[in-house]
KEMARVO-25401 format. One record per residue (C-alpha): x, y, z. Coordinates in steps of 0.25 Angstrom, whole numbers, plus 5000, padded with zeros to 4 digits. Example, Ala and Ser with C-alpha at 12.3 -4.5 7.8 and 13.67 -1.06 7.14 Angstrom:
! residues 2
504949825031/505549965029/
END
This chain:
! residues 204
553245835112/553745925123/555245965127/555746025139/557246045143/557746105155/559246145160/559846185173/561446205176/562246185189/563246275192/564546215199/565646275204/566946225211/567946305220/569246325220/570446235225/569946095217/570845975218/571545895207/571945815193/571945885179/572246005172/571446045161/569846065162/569145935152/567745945151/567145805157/566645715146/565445625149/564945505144/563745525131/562445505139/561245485131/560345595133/561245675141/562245765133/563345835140/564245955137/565246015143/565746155143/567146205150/567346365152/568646415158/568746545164/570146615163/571246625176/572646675176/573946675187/575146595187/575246605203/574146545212/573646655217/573446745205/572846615199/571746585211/571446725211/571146725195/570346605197/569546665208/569246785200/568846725188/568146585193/566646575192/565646595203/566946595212/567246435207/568546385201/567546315191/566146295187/565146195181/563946215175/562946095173/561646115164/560746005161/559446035149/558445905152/557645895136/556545795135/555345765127/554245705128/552645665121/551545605125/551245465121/550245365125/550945335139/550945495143/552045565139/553645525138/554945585136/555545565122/556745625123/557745675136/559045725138/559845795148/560945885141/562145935151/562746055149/564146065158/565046185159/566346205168/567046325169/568646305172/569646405176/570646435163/572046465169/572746555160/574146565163/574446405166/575546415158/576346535165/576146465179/577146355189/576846215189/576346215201/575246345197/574946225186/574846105194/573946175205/573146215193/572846065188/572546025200/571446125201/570946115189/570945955191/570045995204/569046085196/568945985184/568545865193/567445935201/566945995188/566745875180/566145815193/565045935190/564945885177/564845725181/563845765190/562745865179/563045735168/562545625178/561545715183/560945715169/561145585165/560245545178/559245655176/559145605159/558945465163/557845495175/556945605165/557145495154/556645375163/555545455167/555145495154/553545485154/552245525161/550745515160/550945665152/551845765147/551645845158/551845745169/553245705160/553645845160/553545885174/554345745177/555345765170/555445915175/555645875189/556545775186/557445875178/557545975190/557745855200/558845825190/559445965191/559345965206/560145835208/561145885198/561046025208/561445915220/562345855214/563245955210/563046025224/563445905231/564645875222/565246035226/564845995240/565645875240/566645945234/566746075240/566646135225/567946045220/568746075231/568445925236/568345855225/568845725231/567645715240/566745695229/567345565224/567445515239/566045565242/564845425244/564545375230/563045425223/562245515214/563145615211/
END
């Protein structure tokens, strides 16, 4: 029996100036699909300032990559396979999905106006949408790329099995690489966040 797992990540980042609708940062929860664990990690780094300006230059000093937030997607493919009489078959599959999103933590919420307050739920409500839309996007990505390795689970040989399902894995990853591109373009990074949900239905 031979085993083989491969990983990638995408790196997502969003800038600053997102639109509306929660306060705090939830983890998105999927639906259990077979075949296709997910976890999901949330990382918070620190900023401070009870006026506006001292709070946006905080933020731009401490945000990663020069991004108000940040998504990182990882997929491992693990399958095995045997020969049988008919060549060689998978015998097992699955696409685990490793999600990380990293939030800015703001310190002094409780020494600001309400104003300072609400302009920061709205913000935060911008960068939580387009962040989970990240994360819809890597899950769906890998529930599509589990089901096409697994319906294309056998060959005249091992060989010919393996190299398949290696080019299938990395056309995986690039759509997931497309995808994620085209939802920042539509998006302009969160700063247009309406536009995705306007833009013509399709594989997203």
């Amino acid at each position: 029996m031979e085993v083989a797992a491969r990983s990638f990540l995408v790196l997502c980042l969003m800038a600053i100036g997102a639109a509306p609708a929660l306060a705090l940062q939830d983890a998105p929860e999927f639906p259990p699909v077979e075949g296709v664990p997910v976890t999901v990690s949330l990382d918070f780094f620190d900023v401070s300032g009870v006026s506006q300006r001292r709070l946006d230059e905080s933020i731009e000093m401490n945000r990663p990559l020069g991004f108000d937030t940040a998504t990182i997607a990882g997929f491992t493919a693990n399958w095995a396979y045997e020969a049988d009489d008919q060549g060689c078959s998978l015998t097992a599959i699955e696409v685990p999905v490793d999600i990380l999103i990293r939030y800015p933590r703001w310190t002094e919420w409780m020494r600001a106006s309400q104003d300072m307050r609400a302009g920061w739920e709205s913000r935060m409500a911008g960068m939580v949408a387009h962040e989970n839309g990240h994360a819809r996007i890597a899950v769906m990505t890998a529930v599509e790329l589990h089901d096409e390795l697994a319906l294309n689970g056998s060959a005249a040989d091992c060989a010919t099995l393996e190299a398949d399902l290696n080019g299938r894995l990395e056309a995986g990853i690039q759509r997931l690489r497309d995808r994620q591109g085209e939802y920042d373009r539509i998006t302009g990074h969160g700063t247009r966040q309406a536009d995705y949900d306007r833009a013509p239905a399709g594989p997203r």
